[in-house]
N, C-alpha and C positions, 0 to 999 in steps of 0.2 A: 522431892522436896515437899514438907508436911505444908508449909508456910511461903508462901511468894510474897511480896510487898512490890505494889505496881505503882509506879510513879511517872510523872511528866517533866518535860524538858522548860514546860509552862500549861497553864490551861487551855483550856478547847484544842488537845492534840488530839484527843481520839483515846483516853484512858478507859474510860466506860465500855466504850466497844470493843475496844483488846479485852479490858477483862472478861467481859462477855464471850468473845472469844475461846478465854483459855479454858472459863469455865464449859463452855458446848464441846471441844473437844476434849476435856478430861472427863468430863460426864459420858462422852460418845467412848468412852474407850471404859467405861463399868466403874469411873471412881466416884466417890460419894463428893460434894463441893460445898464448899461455905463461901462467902463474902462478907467482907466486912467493911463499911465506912465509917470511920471513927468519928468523923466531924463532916457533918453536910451541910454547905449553905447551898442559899438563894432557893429556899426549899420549905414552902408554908406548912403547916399541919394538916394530913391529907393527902396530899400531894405528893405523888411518885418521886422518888430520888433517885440517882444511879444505881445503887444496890436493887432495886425495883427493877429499873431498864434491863440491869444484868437479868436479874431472876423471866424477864419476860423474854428476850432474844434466847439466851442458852437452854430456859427448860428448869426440871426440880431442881432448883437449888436453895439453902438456905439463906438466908439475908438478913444482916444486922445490922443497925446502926448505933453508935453512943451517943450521940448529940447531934441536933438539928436545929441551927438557927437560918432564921427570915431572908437578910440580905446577903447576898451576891458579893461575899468579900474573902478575906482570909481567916482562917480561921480563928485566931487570937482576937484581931477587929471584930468580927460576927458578933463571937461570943461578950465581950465587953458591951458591945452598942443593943444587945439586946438582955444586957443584965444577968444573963448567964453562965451559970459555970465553965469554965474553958473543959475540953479534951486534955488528960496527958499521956506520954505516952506509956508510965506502968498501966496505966487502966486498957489502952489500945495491946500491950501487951498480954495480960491477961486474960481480955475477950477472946484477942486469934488462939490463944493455949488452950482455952477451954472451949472453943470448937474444932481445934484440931486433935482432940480428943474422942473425936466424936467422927471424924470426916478424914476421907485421906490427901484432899488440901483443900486449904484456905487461901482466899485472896484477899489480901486486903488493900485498899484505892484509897491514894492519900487526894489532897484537896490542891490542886494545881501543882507547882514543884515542890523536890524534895525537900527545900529548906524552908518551904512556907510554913510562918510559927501557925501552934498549935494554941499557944498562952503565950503572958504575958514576960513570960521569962526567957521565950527563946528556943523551947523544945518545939523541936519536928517530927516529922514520918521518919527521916535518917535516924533519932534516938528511939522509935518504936521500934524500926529493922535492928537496932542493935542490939536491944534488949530479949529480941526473938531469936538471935542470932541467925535470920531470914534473909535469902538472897535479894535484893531487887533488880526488878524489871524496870528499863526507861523506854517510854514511849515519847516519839520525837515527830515532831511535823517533818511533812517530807522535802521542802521547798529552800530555797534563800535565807541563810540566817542561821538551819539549825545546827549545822556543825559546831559552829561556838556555845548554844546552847547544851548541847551532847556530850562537849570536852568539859564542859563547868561541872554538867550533873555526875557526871565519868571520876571525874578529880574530886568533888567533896565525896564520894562514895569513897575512894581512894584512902584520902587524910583521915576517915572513922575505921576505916579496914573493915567494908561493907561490902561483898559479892558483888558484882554486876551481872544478875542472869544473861545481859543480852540488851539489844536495842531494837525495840519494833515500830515501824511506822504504822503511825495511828491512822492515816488516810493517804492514802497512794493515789496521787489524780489518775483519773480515765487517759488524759493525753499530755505525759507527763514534759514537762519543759528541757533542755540541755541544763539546767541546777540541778534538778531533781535526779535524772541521769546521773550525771556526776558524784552526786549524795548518795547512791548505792554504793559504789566503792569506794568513796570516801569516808564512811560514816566506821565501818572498823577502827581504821586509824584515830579519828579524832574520839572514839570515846574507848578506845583502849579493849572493845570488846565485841563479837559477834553479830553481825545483824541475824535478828533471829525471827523476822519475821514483815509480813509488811499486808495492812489490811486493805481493799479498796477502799478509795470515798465512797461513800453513800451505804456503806453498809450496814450501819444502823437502822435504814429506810426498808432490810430486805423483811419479807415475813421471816415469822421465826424459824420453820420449819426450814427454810433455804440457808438463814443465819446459820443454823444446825448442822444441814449437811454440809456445810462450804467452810465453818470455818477451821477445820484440820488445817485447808488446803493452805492457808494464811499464816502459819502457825509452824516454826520448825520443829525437830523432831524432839529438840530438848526439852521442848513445850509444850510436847503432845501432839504434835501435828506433822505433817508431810512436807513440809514447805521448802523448796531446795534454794538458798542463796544465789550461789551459784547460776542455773537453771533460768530463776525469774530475771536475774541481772540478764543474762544472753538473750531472755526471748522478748529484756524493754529495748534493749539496744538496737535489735531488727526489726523494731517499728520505724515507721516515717516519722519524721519531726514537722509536729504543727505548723 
């Protein structure tokens, strides 16, 4: 795939670090990587954005962004309350084209979930995937809650006739609880596709150099990585229960 679009079940699931992710292991395997965030808040001038955090965990990659507004919102709100032009998605379109012309993939990280507006009209990350005709990735908390979050994102991919690459948990706790348990073989079912993946917590905290080597291991194989469903499912189940 020239083009992925990496999205969330909601914010602070762990999108930045999967992408990061996929970019360390497509890089560790010889492919050239872009990133792209089309609209970044809560994010001064200066000041590191995710596309940055990517470019610092995985290693060369390239990194772009189209718009950067201040506050810590959505992005249609961002761009309104700070008098600027909104993101759309032919322009988000565009940008991943013309660095995937350049690269043999591009990621691009949308701004909390997939239907978070862009503007004030109602476009999302789901009409930039369409326009790309680009698979997406959903990244999903691992705990209480996300299965109905996973079958929402699952289903409006559905109703646009938009790919599901897969479902990757953005932070897999150290000592995970009987929900979380349970949300490994649960999570195919409710969003209709793959678990393809599942990162540890704290793994944005690793050096990069460890980020590097380790995150094939996180990452299945259609991802670029090692990572066996199956396997990791067997070997949380023969842990004790906190």
């Amino acid at each position: 795939m020239a083009v992925l679009v990496v999205t969330g079940t909601g914010t602070e699931v762990g999108k930045t670090v999967v992408t990061a992710a996929l970019a360390a292991a497509a890089c560790a395997a010889g492919r050239s990587v872009a990133v792209l965030k089309p609209a970044q808040t809560g994010v001064r001038p200066g000041e590191p954005g995710d596309a940055a955090e990517v470019g610092r965990l995985a290693g060369p990659v390239t990194t772009a962004e189209l718009a950067r507004y201040p506050e810590p919102l959505a992005p249609a709100t961002a761009a309104r309350r700070a008098g600027r032009e909104p993101v759309r998605p032919p322009q988000v379109a565009e940008a991943a084209e013309k660095l995937a012309a350049e690269h043999d993939l591009v990621l691009v990280e949308g701004a909390g979930g997939l239907l978070v507006h862009f503007d004030d009209d109602g476009a999302t990350l789901a009409d930039a995937a369409r326009l790309l005709g680009a698979p997406v990735l959903v990244v999903a908390s691992a705990g209480l809650g996300t299965l109905n979050s996973a079958a929402l994102t699952a289903e409006a991919l559905r109703s646009r006739e938009l790919e599901c690459a897969g479902v990757v948990i953005g932070s897999w706790p150290q000592h995970p609880g009987l929900a979380e348990l349970c949300n490994l073989r649960d999570f195919p079912r409710a969003a209709g596709s793959p678990l393809a993946g599942a990162v540890p917590e704290g793994a944005g905290s690793l050096e990069p150099e460890a980020f590097r080597a380790q995150a094939p291991s996180w990452l299945a194989p259609r991802l670029g990585g090692v990572w066996d469903a199956e396997g990791f499912e067997e070997a949380q189940l023969r842990r004790p229960m906190p």
